[in-house]
BADOTOR-11659 format. One line per 2 residues: for each residue x, y, z of N, C-alpha, C. Coordinates in steps of 0.1 Angstrom, whole numbers, padded with zeros to 4 digits, always signed. Layout:
// BADOTOR-11659
X Y Z X Y Z X Y Z; ...
//
This chain:
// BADOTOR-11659
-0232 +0345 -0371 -0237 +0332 -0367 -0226 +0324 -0361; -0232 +0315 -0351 -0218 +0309 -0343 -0218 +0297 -0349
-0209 +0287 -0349 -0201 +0279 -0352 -0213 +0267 -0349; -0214 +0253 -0354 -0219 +0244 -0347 -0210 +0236 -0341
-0217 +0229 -0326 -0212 +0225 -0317 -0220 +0209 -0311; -0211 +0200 -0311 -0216 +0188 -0309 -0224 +0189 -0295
-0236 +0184 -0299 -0241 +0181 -0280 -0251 +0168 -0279; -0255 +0166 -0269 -0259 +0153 -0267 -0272 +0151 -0262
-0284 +0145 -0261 -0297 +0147 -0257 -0302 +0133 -0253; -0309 +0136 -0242 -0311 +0123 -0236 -0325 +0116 -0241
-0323 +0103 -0250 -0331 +0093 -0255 -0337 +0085 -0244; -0348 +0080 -0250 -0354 +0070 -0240 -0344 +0055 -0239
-0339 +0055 -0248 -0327 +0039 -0249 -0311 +0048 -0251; -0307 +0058 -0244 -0298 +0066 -0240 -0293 +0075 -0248
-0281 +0081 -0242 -0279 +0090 -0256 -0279 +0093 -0270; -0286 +0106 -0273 -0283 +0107 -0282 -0274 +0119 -0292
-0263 +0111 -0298 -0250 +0126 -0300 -0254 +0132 -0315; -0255 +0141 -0316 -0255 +0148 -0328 -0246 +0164 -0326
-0252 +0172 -0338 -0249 +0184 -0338 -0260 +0198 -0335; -0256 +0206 -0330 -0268 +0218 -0332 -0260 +0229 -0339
-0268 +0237 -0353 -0262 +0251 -0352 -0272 +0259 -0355; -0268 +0266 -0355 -0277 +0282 -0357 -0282 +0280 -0373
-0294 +0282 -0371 -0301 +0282 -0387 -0311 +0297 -0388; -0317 +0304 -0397 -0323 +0308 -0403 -0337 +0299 -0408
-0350 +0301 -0398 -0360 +0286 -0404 -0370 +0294 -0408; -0374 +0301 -0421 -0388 +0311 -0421 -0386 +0322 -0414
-0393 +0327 -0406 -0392 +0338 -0400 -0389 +0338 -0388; -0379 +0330 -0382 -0377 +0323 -0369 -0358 +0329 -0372
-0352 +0338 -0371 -0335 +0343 -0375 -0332 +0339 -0359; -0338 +0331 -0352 -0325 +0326 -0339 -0332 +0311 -0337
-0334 +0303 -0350 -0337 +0289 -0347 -0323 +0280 -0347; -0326 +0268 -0339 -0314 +0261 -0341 -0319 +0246 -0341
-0310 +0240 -0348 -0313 +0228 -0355 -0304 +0214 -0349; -0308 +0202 -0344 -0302 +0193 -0342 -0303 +0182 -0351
-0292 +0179 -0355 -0292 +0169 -0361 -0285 +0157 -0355; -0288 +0142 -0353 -0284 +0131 -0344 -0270 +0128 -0357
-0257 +0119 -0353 -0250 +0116 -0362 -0254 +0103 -0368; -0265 +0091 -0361 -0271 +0084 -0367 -0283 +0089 -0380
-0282 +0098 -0379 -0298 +0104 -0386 -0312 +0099 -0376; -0314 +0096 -0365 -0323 +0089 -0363 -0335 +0106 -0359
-0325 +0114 -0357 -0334 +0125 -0350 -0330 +0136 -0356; -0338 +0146 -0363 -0338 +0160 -0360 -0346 +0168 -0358
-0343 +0179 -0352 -0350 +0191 -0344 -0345 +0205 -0350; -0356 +0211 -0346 -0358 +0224 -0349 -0362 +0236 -0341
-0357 +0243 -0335 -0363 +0250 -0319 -0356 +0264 -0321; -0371 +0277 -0315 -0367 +0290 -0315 -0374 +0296 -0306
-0374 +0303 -0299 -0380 +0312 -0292 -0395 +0320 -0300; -0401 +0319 -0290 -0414 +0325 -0294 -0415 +0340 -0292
-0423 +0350 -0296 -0421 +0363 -0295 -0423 +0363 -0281; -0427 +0357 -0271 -0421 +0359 -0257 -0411 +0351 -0250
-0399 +0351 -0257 -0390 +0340 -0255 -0392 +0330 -0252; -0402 +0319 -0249 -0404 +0305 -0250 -0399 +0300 -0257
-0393 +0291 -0255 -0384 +0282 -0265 -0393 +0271 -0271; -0397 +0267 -0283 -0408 +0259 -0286 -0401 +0248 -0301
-0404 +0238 -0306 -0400 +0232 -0314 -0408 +0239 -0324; -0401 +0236 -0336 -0409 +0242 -0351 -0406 +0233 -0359
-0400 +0224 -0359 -0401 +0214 -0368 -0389 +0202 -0369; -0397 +0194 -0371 -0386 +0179 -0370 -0392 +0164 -0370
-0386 +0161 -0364 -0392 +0143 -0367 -0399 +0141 -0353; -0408 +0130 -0355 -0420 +0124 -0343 -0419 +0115 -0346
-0418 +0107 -0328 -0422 +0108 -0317 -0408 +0115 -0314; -0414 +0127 -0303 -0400 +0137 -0300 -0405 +0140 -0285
-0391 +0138 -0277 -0392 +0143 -0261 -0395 +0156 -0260; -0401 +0163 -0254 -0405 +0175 -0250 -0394 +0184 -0242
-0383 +0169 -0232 -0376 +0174 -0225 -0365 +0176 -0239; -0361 +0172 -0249 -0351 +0177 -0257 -0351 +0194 -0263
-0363 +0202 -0260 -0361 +0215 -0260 -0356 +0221 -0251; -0359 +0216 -0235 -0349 +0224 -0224 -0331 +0216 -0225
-0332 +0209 -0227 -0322 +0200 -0230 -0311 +0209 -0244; -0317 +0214 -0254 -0310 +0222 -0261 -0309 +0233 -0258
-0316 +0241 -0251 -0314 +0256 -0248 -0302 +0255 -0237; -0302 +0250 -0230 -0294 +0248 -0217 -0278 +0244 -0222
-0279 +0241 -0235 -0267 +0234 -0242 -0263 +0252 -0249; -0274 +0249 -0257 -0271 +0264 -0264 -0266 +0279 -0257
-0273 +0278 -0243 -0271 +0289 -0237 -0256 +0291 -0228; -0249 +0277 -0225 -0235 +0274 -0221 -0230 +0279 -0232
-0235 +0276 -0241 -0222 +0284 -0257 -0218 +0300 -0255; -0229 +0306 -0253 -0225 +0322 -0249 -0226 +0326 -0235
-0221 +0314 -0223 -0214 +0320 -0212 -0202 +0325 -0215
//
């Protein structure tokens, strides 16, 4: 499991900084988890059995663009 790594997701009233790391969520062993450092936001996102990347759980009302928004973060980790 890699390390967590600070990253940042864009809010409708601007950034927002938290953390993401690799979790274990049910039956989902490559989900990963955001947490905001205000607490105001967390996310949950893993690939679907045809790799789509899709949310599985967290708080609402939630941007749709914060799933491409973490993968694109996540996927810079293992360039």
């Amino acid at each position: 499991m890699e390390p967590q790594f600070s990253a940042t997701l864009t809010g409708t009233e601007g950034p927002v900084n938290g953390i993401i790391k690799h979790i274990t969520y049910g039956s989902f062993k490559r989900a990963y988890q955001f947490d905001a450092i205000d607490d105001t936001l967390h996310l949950v996102i893993a690939p679907d059995e045809n790799g789509n990347w899709q949310k599985i759980a967290g708080t609402e009302p939630y941007l749709f663009s914060w799933v491409d928004e973490m993968v694109e973060q996540i996927l810079k980790l293992h360039d």
